[in-house]
C-alpha positions as CSV (number, residue, x, y, z in Angstrom):
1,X,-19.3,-7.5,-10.6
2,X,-18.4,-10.0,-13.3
3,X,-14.7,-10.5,-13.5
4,X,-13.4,-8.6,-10.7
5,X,-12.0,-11.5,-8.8
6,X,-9.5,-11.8,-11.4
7,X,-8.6,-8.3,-11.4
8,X,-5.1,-7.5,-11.0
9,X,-3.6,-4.5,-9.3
10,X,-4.6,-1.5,-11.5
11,X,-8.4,-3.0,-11.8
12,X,-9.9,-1.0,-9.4
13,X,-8.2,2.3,-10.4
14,X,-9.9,1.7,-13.8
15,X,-13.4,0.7,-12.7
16,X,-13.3,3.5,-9.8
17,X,-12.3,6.4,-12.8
18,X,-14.9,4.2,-15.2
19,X,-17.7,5.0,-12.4
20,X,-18.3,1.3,-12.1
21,X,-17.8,1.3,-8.4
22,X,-17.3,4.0,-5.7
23,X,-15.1,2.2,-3.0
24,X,-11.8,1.3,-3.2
25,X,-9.7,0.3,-0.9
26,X,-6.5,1.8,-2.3
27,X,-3.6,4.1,-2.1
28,X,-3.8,8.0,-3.4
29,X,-3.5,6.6,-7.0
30,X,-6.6,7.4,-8.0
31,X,-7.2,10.3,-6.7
32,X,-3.0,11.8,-8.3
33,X,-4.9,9.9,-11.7
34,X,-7.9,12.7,-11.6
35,X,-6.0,15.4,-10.6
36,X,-3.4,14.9,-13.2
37,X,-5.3,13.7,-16.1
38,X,-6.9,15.5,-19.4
39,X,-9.9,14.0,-19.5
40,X,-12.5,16.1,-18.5
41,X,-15.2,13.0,-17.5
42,X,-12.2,12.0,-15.0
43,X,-11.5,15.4,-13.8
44,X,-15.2,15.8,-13.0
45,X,-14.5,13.2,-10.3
46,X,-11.8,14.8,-8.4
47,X,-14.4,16.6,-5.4
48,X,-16.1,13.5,-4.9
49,X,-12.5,11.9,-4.4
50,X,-12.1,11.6,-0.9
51,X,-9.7,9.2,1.3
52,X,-10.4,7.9,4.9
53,X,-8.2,5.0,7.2
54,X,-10.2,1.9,8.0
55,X,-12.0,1.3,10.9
56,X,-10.4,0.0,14.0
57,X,-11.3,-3.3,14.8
58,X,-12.2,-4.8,18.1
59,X,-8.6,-5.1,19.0
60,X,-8.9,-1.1,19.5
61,X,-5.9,-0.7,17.9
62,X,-5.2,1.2,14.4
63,X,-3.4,-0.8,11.5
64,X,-2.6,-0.1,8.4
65,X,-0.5,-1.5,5.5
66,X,2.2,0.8,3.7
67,X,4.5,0.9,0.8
68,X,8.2,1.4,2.7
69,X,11.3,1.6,0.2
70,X,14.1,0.4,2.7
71,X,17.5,1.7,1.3
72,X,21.0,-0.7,2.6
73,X,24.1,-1.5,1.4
74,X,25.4,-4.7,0.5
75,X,28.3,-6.0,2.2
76,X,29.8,-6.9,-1.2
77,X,29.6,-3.5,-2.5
78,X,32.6,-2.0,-4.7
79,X,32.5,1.4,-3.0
80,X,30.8,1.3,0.4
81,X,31.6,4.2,1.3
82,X,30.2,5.9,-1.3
83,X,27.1,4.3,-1.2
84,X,26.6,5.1,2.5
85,X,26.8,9.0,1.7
86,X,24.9,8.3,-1.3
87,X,21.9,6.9,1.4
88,X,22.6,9.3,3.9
89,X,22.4,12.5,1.2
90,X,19.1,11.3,-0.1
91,X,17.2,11.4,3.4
92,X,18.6,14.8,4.6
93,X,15.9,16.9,4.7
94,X,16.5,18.9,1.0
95,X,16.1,16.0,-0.8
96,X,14.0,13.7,1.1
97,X,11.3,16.4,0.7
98,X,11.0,16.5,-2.6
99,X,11.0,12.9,-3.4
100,X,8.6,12.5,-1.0
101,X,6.3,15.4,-2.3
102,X,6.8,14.0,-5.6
103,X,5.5,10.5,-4.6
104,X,2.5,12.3,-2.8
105,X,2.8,10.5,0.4
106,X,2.6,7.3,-1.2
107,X,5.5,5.5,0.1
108,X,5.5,6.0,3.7
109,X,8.5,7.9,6.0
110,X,10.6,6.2,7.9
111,X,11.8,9.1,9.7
112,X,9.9,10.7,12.3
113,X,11.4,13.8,11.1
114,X,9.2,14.1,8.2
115,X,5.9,14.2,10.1
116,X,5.6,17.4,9.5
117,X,6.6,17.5,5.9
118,X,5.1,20.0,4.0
119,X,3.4,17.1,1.8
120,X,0.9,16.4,4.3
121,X,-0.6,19.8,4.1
122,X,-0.2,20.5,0.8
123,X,-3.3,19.2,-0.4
124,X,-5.8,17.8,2.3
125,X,-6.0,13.9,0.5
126,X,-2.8,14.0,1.3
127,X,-3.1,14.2,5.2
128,X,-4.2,10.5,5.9
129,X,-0.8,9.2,5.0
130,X,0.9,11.1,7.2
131,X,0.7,8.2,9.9
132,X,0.8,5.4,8.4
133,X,4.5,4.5,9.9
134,X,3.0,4.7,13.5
135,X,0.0,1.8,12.6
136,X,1.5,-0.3,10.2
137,X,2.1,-3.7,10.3
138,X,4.2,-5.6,8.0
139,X,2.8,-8.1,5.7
140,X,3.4,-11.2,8.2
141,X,2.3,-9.7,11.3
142,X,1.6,-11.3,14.0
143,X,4.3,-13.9,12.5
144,X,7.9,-13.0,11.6
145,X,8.9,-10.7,8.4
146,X,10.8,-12.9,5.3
147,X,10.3,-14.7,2.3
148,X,8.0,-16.5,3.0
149,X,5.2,-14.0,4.1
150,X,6.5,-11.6,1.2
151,X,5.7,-15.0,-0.9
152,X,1.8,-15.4,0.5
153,X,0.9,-11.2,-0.1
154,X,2.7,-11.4,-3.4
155,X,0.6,-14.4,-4.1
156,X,-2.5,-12.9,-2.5
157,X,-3.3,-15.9,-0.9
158,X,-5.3,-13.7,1.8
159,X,-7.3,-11.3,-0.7
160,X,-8.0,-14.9,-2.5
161,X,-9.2,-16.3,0.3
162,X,-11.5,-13.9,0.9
163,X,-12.6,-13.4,-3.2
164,X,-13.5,-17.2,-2.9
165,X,-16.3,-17.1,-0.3
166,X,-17.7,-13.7,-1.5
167,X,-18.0,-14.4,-5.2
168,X,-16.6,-17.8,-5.7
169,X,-19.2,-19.8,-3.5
170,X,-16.7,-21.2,-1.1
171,X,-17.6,-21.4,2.5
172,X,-15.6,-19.7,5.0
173,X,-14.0,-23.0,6.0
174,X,-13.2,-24.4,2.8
175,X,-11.7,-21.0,1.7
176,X,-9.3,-20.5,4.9
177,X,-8.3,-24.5,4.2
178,X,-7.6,-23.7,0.8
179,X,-5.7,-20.4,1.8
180,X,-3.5,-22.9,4.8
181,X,-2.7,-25.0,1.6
182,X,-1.3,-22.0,-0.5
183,X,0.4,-20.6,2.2
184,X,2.2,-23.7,3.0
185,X,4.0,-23.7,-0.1
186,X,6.2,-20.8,1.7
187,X,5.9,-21.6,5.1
188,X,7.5,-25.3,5.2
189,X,8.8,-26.9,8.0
C-alpha cells in the first residue's frame, strides 16, 4: 500500500477499522476499538475480528513479544516502605484483577497466579493472551536485556529492515547491512 512504511504505531489499527487491509499483526486494540465504538460501519466488523499466535518457526519453539509494566522501587525513594506495600497491595489478587480485566489482557502477568484470571474467559479474543509470559522473549533476545536493545525496537531498526526490502527495493543484504549500521549506534564497543 502507498505510505505504509511510514506508518507509525496506530497505522494499522486505522487501515484494519478503514477495511484497507485484513491482517494485522497487533495486540487486542483493534478488536477493544470495535467492540467499544459507536460507529456502526466499525461495529459491523467485530465477528470477523478474530486473534491467533504466530506460527512456530523451525526452532519448534513458541515466542512471542509482550507489553510487561515492571513495578520497583528506587533506592532513593522518600518513603520506601510505603512504596513497597503500595506494590505489593496492587498485585494481591482484588486489585490485580481488575486492572488487569480493565486492560483486557493487554499487558501481560507476571504472576503465574493470574493464569487463570477470569479475563481470559471472559470474552474468547481474550484467551490468546493468556500465555504470552510463558513464550515471550524480551526485545534483545538471544543478546542481553538494556539500553541499548530497548534503543534498536524503539527505533525499529528490525521492522525497517525488513520494510526496506519489501517495499523499498533493498535487497536482503543491503537491508540487514543497513540495519548492523543503525543498530550500532546503541551497541558500541
Amino acid at each position: 500500500m502507498p505510505g505504509c512504511a511510514s506508518w507509525l504505531d496506530p497505522s494499522n489499527n486505522k487501515a484494519f477499522l478503514a477495511g484497507e487491509i485484513s491482517l494485522t499483526a497487533n495486540g487486542i486494540s483493534i478488536y477493544y476499538t470495535a467492540k467499544t465504538t459507536s460507529d456502526p460501519r466499525v461495529k459491523a466488523l467485530l465477528p470477523d475480528i478474530d486473534h491467533a499466535l504466530y506460527p512456530v518457526g523451525p526452532s519448534g519453539v513458541p515466542t512471542r513479544a509482550g507489553l510487561v509494566l515492571p513495578a520497583f522501587v528506587f533506592k532513593y525513594t522518600k518513603y520506601p516502605d510505603a512504596a513497597k506495600e503500595y506494590l505489593r497491595f496492587m498485585m494481591e489478587r482484588e486489585q490485580y484483577e481488575a486492572w488487569q480485566s480493565a486492560c483486557i489482557g493487554y499487558v501481560s502477568h507476571s504472576l503465574r497466579a493470574y493464569e487463570t484470571a477470569p479475563v481470559w474467559t471472559a470474552d474468547r479474543q481474550h484467551g490468546y493472551l493468556k500465555d504470552t509470559m510463558k513464550h515471550m522473549r524480551h526485545f534483545g533476545y538471544a543478546g542481553r536485556v538494556g539500553k541499548e536493545s530497548a534503543a534498536a525496537f524503539a527505533d525499529f531498526v528490525i521492522v525497517d529492515m525488513f520494510a526496506e526490502v519489501c517495499v523499498g527495493g533493498q535487497s536482503p543484504k543491503a537491508a540487514a547491512q543497513r540495519a548492523e549500521r543503525r543498530a550500532g549506534r546503541y551497541y558500541r564497543t
